[in-house]
Backbone as a ProteinNet text record, in pm:
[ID]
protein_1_A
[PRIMARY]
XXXXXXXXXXXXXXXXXXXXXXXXXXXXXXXXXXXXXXXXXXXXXXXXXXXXXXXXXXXXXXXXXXXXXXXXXXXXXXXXXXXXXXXXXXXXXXXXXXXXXXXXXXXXXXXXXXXXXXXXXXXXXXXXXXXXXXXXXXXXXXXXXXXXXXXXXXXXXXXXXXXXXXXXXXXXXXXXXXXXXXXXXXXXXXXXXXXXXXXXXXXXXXXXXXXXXXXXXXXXXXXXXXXXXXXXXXXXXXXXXXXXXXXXXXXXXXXXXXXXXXXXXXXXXXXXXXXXXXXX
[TERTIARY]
-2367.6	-2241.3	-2183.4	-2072.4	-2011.5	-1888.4	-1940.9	-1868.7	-1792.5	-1602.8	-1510.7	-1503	-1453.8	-1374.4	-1234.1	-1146.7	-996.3	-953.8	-882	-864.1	-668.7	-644.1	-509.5	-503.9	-374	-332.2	-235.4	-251.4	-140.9	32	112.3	243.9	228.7	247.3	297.8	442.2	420	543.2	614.1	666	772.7	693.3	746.5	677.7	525.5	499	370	260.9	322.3	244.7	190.6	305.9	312	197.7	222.2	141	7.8	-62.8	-169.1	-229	-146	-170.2	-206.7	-165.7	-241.6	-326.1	-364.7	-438.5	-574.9	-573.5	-678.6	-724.3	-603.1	-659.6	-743.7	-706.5	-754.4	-900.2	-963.2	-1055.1	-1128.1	-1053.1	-1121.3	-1186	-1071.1	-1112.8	-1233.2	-1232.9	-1354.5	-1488.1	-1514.4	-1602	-1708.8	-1555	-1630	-1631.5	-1548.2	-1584.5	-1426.5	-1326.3	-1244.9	-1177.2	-1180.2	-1125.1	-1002.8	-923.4	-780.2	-716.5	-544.7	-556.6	-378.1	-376.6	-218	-196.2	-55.5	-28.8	133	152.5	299.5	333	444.5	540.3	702.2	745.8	840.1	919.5	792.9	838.1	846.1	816.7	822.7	971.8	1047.8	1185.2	1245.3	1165.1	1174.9	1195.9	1118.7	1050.2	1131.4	1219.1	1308.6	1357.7	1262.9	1319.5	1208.2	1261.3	1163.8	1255.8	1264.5	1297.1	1194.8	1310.1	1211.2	1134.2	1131.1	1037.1	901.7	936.3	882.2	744.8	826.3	749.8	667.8	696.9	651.6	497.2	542.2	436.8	352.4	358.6	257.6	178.9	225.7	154.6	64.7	118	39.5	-108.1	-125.6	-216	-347.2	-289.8	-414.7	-390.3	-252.2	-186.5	-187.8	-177.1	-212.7	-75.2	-63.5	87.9	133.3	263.9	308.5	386.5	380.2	404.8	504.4	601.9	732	730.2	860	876.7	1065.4	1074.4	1203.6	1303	1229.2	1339.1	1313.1	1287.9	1293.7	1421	1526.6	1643.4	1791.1	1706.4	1730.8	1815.5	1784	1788.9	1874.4	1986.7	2096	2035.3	2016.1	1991	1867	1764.1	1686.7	1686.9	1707.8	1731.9	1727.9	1783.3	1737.9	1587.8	1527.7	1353.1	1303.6	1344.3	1226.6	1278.1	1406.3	1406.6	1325	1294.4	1207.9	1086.3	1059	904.8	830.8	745.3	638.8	541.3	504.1	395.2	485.3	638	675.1	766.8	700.2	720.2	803.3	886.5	963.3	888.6	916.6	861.8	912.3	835	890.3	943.5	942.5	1001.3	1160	1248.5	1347.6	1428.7	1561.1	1619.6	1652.6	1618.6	1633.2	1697.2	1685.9	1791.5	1959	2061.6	2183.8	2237.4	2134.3	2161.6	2175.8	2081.5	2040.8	2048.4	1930	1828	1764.7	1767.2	1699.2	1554.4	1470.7	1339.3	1217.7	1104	1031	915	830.3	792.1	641.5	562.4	416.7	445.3	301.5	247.3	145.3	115.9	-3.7	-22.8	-194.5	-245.6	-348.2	-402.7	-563.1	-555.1	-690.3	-686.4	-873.7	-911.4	-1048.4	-1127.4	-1044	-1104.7	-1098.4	-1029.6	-1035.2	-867.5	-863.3	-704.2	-680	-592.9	-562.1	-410.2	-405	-220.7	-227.8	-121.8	-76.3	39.5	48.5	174.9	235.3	362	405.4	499.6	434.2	520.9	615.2	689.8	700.8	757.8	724	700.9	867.3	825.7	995.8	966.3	883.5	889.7	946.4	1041.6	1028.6	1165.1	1135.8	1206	1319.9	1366.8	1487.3	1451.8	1480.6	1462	1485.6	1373	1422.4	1313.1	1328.9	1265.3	1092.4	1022.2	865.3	811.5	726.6	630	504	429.3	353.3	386.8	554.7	591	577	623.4	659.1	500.3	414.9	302.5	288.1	191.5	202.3	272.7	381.3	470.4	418.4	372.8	335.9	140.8	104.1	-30.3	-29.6	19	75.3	120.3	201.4	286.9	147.2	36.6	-13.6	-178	-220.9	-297.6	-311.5	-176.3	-190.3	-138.1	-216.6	-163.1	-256.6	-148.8	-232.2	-343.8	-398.6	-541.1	-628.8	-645.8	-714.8	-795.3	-934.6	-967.3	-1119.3	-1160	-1318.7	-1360.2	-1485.3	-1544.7	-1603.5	-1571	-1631.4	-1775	-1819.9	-1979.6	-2015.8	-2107.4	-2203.7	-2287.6	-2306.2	-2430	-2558.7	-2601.6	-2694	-2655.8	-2546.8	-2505.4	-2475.7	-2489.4	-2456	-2344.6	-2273.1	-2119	-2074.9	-2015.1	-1965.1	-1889.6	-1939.2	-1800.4	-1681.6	-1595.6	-1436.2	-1369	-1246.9	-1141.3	-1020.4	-1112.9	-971	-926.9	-812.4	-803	-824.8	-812.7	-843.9	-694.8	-651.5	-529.5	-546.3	-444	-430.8	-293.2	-284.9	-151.8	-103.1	-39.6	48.5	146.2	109.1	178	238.4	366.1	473.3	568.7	456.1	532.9	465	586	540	490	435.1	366.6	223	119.5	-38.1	-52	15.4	-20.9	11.9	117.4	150.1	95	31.5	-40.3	-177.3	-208.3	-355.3	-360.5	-229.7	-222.3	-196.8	-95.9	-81.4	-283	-368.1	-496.7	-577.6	-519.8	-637.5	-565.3	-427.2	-404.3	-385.4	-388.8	-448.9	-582.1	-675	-798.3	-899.2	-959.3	-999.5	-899.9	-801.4	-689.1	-694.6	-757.6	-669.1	-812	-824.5	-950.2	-919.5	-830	-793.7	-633.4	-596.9	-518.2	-506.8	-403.3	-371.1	-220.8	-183.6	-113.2	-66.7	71.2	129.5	288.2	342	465.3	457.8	334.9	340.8	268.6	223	196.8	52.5	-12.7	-132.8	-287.8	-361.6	-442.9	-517.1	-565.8	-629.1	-786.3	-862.8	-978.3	-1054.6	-993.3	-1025.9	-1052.6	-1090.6	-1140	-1236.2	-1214	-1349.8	-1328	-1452.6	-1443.2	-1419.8	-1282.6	-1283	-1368	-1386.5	-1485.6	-1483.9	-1359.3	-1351.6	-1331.2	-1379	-1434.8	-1322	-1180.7	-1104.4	-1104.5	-1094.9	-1130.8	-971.1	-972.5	-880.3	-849.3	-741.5	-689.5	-584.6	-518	-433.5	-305	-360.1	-290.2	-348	-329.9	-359.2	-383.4	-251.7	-245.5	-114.8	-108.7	-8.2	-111.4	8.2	-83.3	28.3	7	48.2	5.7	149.6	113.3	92.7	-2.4	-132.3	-77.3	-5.2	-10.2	157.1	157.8	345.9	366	454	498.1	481.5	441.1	440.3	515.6	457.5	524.3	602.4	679.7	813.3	821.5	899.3	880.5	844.4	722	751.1	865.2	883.4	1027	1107.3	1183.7	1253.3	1251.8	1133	1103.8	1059.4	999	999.4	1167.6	1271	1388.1	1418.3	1409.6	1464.9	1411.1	1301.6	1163.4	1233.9	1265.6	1293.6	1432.4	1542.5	1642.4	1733.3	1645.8	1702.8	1829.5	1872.6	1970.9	1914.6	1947.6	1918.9	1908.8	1862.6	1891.3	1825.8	1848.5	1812.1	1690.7	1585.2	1453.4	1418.3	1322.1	1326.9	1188.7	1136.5	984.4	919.8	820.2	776.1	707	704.7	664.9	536.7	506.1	339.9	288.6	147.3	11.3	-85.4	-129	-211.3	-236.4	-382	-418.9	-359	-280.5	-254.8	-386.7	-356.6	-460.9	-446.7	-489.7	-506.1	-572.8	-501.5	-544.3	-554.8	-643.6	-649.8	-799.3	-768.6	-937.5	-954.3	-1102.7	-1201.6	-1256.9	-1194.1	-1305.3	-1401.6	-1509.4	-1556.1	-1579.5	-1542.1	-1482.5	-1573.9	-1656.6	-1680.7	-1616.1	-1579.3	-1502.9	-1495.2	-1618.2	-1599	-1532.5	-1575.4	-1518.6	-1385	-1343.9	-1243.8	-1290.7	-1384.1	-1459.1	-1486.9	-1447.8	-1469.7	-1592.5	-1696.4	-1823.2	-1857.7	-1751.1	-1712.3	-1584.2	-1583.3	-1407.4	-1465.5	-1441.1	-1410.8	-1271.6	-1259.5	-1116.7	-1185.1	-1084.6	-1003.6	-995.6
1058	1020.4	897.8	929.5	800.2	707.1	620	473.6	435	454.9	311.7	230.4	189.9	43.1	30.7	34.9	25.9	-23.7	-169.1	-251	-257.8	-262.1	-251.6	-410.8	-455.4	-591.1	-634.8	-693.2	-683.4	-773.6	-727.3	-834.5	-945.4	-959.2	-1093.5	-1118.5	-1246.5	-1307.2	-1480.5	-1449.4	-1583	-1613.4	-1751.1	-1817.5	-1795.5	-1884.8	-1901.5	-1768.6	-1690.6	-1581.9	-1540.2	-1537.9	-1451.5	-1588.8	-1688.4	-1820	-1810.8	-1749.9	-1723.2	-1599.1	-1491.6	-1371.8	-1397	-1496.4	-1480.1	-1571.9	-1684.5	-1739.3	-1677.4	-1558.3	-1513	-1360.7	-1296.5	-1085.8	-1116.5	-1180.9	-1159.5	-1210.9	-1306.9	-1387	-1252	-1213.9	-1073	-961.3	-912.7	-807.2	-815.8	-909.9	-938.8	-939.2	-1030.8	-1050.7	-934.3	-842.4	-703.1	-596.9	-615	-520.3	-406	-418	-358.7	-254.6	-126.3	-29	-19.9	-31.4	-66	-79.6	-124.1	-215.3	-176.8	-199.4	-145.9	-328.1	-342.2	-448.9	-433.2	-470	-469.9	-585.1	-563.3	-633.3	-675.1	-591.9	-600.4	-702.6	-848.4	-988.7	-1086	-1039.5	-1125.3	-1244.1	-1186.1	-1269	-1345.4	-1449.1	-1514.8	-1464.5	-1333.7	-1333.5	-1133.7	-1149	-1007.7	-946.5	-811.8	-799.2	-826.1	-772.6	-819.9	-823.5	-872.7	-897.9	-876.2	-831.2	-816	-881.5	-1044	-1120.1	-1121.7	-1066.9	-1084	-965.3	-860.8	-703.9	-733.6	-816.7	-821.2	-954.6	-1035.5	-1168.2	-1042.6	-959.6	-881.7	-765.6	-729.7	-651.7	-727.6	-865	-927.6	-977.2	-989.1	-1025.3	-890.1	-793.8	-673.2	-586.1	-613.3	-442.9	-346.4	-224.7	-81.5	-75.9	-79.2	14	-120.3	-132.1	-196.4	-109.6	-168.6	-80.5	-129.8	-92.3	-152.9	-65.5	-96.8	-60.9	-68.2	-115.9	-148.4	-237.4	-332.6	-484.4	-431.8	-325.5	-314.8	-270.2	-244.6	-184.2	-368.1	-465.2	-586.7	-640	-625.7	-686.9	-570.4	-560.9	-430.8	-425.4	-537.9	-537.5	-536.6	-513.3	-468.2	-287	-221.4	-92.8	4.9	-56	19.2	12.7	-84.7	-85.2	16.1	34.1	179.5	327.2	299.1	407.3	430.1	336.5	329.6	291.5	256	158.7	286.3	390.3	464.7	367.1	247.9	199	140	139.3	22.4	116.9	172.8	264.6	166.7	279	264.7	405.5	363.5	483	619.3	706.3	844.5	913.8	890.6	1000.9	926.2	868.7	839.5	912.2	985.3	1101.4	1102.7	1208.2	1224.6	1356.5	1403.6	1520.4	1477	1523.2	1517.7	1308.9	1276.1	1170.5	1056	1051.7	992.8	850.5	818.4	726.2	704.6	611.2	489.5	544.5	560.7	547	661.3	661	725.5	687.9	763.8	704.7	764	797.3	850.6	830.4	841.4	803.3	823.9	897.4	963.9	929.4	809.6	753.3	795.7	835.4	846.2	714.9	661	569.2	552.8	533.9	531.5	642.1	782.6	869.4	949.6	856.9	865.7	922.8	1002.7	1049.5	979.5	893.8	843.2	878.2	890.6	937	789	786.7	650.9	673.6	694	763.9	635.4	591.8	493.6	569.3	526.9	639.3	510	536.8	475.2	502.1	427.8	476.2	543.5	542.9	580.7	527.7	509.7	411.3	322	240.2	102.3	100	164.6	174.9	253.6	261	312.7	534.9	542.6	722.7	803.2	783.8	818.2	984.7	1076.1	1141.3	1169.5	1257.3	1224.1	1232.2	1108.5	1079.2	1205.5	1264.2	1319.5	1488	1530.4	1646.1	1599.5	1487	1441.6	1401.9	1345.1	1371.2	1511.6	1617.1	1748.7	1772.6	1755.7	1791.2	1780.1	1654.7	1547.8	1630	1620.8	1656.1	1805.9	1882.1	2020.8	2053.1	1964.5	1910.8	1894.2	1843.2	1818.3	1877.6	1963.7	2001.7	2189.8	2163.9	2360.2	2407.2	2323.3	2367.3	2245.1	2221.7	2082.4	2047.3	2171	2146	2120.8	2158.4	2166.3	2020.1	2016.5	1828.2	1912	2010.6	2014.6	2056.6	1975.6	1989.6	2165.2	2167.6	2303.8	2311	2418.8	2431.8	2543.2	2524.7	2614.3	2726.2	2804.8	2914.5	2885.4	2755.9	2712.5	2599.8	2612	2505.7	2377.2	2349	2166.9	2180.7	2068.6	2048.8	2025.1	2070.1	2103.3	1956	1861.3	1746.3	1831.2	1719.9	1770.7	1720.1	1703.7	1615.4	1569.7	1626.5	1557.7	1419.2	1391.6	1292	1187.9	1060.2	970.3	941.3	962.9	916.2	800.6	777.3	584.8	553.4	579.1	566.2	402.7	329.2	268.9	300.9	303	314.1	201.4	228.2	65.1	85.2	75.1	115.1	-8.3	-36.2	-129.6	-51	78.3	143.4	120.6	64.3	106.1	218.9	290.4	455.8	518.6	496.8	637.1	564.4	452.1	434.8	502.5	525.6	530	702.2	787.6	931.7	953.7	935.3	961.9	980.6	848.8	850	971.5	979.3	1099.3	1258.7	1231	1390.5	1412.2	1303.4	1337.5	1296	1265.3	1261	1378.7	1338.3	1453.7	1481.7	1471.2	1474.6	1339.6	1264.3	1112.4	1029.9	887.8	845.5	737	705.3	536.3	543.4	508.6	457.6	371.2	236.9	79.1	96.6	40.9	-0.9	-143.6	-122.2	-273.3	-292	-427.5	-441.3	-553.5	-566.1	-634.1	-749.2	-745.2	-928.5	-968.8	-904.9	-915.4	-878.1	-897.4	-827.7	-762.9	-643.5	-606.7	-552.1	-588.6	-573.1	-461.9	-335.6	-205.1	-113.4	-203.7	-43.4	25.6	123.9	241.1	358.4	440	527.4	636.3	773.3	852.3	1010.5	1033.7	1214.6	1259.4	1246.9	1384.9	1252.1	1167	1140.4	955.3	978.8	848.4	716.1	639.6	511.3	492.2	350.2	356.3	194.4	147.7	23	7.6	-49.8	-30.3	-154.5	-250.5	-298.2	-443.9	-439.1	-506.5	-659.5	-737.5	-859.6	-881.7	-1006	-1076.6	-1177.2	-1186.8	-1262.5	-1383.1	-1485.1	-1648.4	-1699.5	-1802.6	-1890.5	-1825.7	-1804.1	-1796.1	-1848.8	-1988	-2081.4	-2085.5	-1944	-1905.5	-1833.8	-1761.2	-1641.8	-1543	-1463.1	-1364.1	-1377.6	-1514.6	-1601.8	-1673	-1680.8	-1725.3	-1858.1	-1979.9	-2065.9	-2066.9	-2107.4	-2066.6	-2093.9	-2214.3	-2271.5	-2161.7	-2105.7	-2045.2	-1875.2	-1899.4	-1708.9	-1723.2	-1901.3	-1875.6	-1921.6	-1961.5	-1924.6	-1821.1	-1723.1	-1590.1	-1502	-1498.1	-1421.3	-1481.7	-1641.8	-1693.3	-1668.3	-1630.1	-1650.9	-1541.9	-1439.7	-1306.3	-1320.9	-1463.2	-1497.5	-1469.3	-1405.8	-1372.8	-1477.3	-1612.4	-1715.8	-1640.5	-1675.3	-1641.3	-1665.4	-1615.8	-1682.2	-1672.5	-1814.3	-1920.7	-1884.1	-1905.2	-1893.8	-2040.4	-2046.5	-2132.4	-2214.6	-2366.9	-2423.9	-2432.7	-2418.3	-2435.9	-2495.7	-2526.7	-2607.7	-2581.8	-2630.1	-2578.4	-2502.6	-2406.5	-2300.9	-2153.1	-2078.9	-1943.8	-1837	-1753	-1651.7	-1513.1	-1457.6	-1334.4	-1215.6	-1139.8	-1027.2	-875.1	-818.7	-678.2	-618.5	-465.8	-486.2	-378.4	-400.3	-309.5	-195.7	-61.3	61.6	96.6	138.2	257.2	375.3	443.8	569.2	638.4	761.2	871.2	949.4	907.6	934.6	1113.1	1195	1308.9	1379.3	1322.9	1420.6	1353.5	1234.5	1126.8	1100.2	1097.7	1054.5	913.5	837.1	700.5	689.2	555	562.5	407.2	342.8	179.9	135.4	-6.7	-38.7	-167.4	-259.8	-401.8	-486.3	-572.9	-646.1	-801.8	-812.9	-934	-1044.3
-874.8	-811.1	-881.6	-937.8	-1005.2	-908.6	-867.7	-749.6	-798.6	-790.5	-801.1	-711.2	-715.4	-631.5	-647.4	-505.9	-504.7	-444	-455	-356.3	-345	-252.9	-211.6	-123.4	-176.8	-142.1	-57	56.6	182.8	146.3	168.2	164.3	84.9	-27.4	-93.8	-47.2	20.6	84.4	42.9	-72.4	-135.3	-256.8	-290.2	-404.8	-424.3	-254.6	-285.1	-254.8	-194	-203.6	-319.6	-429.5	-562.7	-656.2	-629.2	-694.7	-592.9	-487.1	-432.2	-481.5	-524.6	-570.2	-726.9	-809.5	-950.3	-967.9	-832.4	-852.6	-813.2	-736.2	-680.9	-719.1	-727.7	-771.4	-872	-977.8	-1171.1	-1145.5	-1010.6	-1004.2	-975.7	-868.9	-743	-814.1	-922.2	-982.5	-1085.7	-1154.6	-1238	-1140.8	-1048.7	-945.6	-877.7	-905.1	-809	-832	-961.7	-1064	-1019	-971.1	-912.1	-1029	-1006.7	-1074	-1061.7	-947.6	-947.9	-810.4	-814.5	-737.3	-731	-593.3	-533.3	-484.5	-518.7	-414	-359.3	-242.6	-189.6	-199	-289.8	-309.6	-256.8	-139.6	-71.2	0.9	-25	47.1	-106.8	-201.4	-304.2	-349.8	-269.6	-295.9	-189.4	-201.7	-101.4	39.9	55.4	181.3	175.1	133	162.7	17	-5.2	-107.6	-240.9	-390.4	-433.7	-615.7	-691	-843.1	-959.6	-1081.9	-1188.6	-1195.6	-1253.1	-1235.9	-1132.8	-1040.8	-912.6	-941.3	-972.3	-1043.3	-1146.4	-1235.1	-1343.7	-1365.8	-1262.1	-1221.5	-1122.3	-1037.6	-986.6	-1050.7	-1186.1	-1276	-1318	-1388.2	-1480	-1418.6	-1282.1	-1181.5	-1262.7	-1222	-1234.6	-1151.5	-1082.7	-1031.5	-1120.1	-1030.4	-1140.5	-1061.6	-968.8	-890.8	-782.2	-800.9	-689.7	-572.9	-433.2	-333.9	-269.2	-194.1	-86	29.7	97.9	207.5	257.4	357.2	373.7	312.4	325.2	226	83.8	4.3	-99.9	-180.5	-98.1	-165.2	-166.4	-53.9	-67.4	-196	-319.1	-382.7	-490.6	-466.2	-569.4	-742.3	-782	-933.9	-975.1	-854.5	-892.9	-894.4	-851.1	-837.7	-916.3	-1061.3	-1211.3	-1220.3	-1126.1	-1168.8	-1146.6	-988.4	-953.8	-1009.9	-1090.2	-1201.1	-1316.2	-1352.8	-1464.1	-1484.5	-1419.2	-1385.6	-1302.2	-1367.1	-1271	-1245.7	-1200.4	-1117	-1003.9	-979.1	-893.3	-752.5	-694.1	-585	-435.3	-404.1	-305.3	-189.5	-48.6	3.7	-10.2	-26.2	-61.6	12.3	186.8	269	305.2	229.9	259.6	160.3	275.2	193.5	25.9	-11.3	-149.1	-181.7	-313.5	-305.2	-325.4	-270.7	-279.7	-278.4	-196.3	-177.6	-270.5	-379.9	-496.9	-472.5	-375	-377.6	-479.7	-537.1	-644.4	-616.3	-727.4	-779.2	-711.5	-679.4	-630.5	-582.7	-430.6	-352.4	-397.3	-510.7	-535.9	-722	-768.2	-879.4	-914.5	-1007.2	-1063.8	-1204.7	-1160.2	-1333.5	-1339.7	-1464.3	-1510.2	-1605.8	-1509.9	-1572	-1584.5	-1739.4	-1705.3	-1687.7	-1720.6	-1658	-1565.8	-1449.9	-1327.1	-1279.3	-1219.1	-1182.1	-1016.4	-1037.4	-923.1	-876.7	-733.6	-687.9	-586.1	-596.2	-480.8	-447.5	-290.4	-207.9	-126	-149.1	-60.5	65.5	193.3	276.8	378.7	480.1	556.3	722.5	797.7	916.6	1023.4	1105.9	1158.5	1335.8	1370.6	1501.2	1443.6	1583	1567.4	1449.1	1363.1	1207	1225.1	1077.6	1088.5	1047.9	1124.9	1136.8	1021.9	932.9	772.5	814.4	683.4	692.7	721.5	765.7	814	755.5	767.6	694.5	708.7	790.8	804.3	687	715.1	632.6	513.4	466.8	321.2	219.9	328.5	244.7	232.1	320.6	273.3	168.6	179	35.5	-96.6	-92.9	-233.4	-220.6	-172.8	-169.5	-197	-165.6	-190.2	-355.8	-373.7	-550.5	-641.8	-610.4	-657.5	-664.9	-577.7	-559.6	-544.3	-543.4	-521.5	-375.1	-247.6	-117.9	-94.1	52.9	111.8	166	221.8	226.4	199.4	22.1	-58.2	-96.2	-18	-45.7	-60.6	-117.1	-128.8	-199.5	-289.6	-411.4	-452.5	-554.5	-581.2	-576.8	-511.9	-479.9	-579.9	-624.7	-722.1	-675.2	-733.4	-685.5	-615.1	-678.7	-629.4	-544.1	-488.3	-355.2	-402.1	-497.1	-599.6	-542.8	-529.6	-578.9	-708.4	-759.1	-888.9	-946.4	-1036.6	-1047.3	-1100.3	-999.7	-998.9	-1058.4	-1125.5	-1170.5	-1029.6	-911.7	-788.1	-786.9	-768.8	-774	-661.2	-676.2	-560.7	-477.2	-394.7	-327.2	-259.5	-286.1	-183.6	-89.4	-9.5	73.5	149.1	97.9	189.2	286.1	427.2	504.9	524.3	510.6	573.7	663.9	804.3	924.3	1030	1141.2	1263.3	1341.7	1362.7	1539.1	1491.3	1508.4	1465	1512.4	1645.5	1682.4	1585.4	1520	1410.1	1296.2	1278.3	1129.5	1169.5	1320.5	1291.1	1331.4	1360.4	1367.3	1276.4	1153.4	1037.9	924.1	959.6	889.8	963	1103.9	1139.6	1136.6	1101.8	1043	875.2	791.9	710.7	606.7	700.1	709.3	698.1	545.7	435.4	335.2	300.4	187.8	153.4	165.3	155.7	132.5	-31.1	-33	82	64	121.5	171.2	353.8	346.6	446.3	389.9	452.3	515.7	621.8	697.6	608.9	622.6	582.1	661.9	676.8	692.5	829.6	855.9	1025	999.4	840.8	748.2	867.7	975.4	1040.4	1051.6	932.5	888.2	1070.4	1032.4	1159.4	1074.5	1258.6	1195.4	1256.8	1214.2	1256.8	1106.6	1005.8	874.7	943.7	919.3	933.4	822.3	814.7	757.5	857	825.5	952.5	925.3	1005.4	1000.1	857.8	854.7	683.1	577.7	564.7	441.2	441.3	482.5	438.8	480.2	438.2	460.2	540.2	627.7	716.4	732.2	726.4	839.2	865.4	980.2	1064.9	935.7	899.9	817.5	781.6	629.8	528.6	541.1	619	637.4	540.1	474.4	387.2	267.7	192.2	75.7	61.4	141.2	87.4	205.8	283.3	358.6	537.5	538.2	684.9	790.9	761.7	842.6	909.2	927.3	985.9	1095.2	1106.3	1164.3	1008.9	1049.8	929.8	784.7	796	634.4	663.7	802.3	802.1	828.6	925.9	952.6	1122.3	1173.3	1296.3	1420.1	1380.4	1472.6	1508.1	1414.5	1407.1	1442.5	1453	1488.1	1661.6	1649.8	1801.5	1919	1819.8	1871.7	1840.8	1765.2	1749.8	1882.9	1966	2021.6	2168.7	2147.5	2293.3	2356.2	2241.5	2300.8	2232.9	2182.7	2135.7	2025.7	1973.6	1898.2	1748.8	1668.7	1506.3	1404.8	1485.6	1339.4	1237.4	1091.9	977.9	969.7	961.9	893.7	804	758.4	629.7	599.2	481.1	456.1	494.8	565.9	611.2	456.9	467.2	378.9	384.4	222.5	241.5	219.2	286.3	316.9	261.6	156.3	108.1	40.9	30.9	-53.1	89.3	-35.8	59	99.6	131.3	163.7	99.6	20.6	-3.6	47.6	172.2	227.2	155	191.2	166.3	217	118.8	137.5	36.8	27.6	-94.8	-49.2	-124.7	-100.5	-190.3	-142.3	-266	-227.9	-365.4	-356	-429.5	-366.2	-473.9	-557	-710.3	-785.3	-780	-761.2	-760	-674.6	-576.1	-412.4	-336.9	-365.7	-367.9	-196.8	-145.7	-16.5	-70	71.1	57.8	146.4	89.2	129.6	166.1	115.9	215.2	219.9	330.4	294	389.1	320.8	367.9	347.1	471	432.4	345	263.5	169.7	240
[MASK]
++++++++++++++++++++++++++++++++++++++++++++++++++++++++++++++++++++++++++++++++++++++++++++++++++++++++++++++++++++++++++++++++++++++++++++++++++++++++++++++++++++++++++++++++++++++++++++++++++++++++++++++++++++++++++++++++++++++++++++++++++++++++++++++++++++++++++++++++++++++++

């Protein structure tokens, strides 16, 4: 059985997120030997949104794929990126077709050997009512596999499992319900090596591995300053919360050393069954 390691990285949120994020992945990945590595990037611009620069300081870290969500269309001039850039994903179930939405929401690298897909989806509780996430994977897993079911190693005459070339999938979900982040992992659970919850910047401490093989958490956390409202300044989010008025919120200034959330799987490269998952 040949073991990767795939660690996916929660919300980088402002300066110091992105200055916590290269002070710490390049350390991470050497350390633990990390085969590769998703990070969301959707708060990188000063909190909403995200820039070339911004894309390009999160590759250089030891991202294989960067991931978004909503605030990713934020920023107009960035928009030629996720045309051209196959590692820098926008979520995929937001209408496409006639509509001609900017860039694409999945990505498929061999890297090492190893064939990896990474699906950025996003949620529709809570959110804005984009197309479903649950149809739109099928879709992509279907695109890529033949029919969507299809998650099991070929067995031999003599009952072996056969090594496969399947690939490893990794899903960012970037949705606010934890019910539909954690129904989305258990309906497609067995198709799927690894998938993280992001967008609510709160690491939760529910990984598990589920029945048919995928590793699971409700969501990632954030990567800078800890010491906020979900990066922000707290003052101000606790007048937004108290008095239902929209002040603008500011990235909270930072203290210190930031925090880098996520977490680490390992993955049986053959069967794309995950066989641990710790948080970051």
């Amino acid at each position: 059985m040949k073991v990767v390691k795939a660690a996916m990285i929660g919300d980088v949120v402002g300066a110091h997120g992105l200055e916590t994020l290269e002070a710490k992945l390049p350390a991470l990945i050497k350390e633990q030997n990390i085969d590769f590595v998703t990070v969301n990037g959707e708060n990188a611009a000063e909190g909403f949104g995200i820039t070339e620069t911004d894309f390009r300081r999160i590759i250089a870290t030891g991202a294989d794929v960067v991931t978004s969500g909503n605030h990713v269309w934020e920023k107009r001039e960035f928009w030629p990126i996720l045309e051209t850039e196959k590692n820098m994903l926008r979520p995929a179930n937001y209408p496409s077709g006639s509509q001609n939405i900017p860039g694409v929401g999945f990505t498929s690298i061999k890297k090492n050997g190893i064939n990896w897909i990474v699906i950025n989806l996003q949620g529709r509780e809570l959110m804005n009512p984009i197309d479903c996430p649950f149809l739109c994977f099928d879709n992509i897993i279907a695109m890529h596999l033949g029919r969507a079911s299809d998650y099991h190693p070929l067995i031999s005459a003599d009952g072996n499992a056969i090594p496969s070339t399947y690939p490893i999938v990794l899903i960012d979900f970037h949705a606010e319900s934890s019910r539909e982040k954690e129904a989305l992992a258990w309906y497609a659970d067995g198709r799927l090596s690894l998938m993280a919850g992001t967008h609510t910047h709160v690491q939760t401490a529910d990984e598990k591995i589920l029945p048919g093989g995928s590793a699971y958490i409700t969501d990632l956390g954030m990567t800078g300053n800890t010491d906020s409202v979900i990066g922000m300044t707290p003052k101000i989010c606790v007048e937004r919360a108290r008095k239902q008025v929209l002040y603008q919120m500011e990235l909270a200034a930072p203290k210190g050393e930031g925090k880098m959330q996520g977490v680490i799987a390992e993955i049986d490269a053959e069967t794309g069954k995950a066989i641990s998952i710790r948080r970051i």
